[in-house]
N, C-alpha and C positions, 0 to 999 in steps of 0.2 A: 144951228148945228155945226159940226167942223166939217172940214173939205177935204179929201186925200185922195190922195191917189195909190193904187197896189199892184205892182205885176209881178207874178211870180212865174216864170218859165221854167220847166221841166224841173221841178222839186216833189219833192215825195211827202208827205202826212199821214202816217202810220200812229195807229195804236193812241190818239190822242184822246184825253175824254172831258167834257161837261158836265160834271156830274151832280150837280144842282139839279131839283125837281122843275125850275123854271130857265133854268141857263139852254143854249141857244150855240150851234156850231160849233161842233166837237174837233176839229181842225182851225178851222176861220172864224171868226164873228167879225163879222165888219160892218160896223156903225155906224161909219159918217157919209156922208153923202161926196159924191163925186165919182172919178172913173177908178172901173177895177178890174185889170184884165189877167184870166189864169189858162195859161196855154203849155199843153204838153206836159201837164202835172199827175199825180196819183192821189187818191184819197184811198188807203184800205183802212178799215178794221177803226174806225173812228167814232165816237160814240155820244149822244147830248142827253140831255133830260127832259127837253122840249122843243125845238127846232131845229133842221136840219142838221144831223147824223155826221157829216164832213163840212158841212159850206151854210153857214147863215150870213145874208146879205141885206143890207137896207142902202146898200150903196144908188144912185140913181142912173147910173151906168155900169152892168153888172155883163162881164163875158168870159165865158170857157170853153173854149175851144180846144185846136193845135193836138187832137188823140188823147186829151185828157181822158184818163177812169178815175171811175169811183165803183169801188167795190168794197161789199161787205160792212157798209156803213150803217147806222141804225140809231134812231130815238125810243128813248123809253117809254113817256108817254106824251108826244104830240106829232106833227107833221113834217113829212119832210124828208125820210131815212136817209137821202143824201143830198140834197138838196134844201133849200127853200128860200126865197125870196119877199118881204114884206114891204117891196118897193112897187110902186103903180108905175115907174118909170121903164126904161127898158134893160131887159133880160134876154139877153143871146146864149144861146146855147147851141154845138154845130162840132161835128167830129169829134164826138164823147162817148165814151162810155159807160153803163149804168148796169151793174151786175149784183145782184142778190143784194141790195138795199134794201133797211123795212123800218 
């Protein structure tokens, strides 16, 4: 797999969509493996077709912190409304907030 790295500080992800029945992270899809840190960001109104709604990770060091929201984020039909993670490694998550996701 490939190795990356991703930070993104206090940036905003509004209104993006996945709109594929199997596509995955209506803001983010990050597929490669290594560190991904999102601190101080926004996910609104962001939309997938099957995994997480704002933030799909398969990163193996996955963290969002720093008063991040996610609001209003949503998959059409799988898990995840603003989140999800299909990594068994580690997932921090720690001064966020998670507001009418589904």
């Amino acid at each position: 797999g490939t190795t990356a790295s991703l930070i993104s500080q206090q940036d905003i992800f509004s209104d993006n969509k996945a709109n594929c029945s199997n596509c995955s992270g209506g803001a983010l899809n990050i597929e490669a493996t290594g560190s991904c840190s999102v601190n101080g960001s926004a996910f609104i109104s962001n939309e997938a077709g099957s995994h997480g709604g704002a933030i799909y990770t398969a990163s193996s060091n996955f963290t969002l912190t720093g008063n991040s929201t996610l609001r209003g984020n949503q998959v059409t039909d799988g898990d995840g409304g603003a989140l999800y993670s299909s990594s068994e490694e580690s997932l921090v998550v720690s001064d966020t907030f998670f507001l009418n996701n589904f």
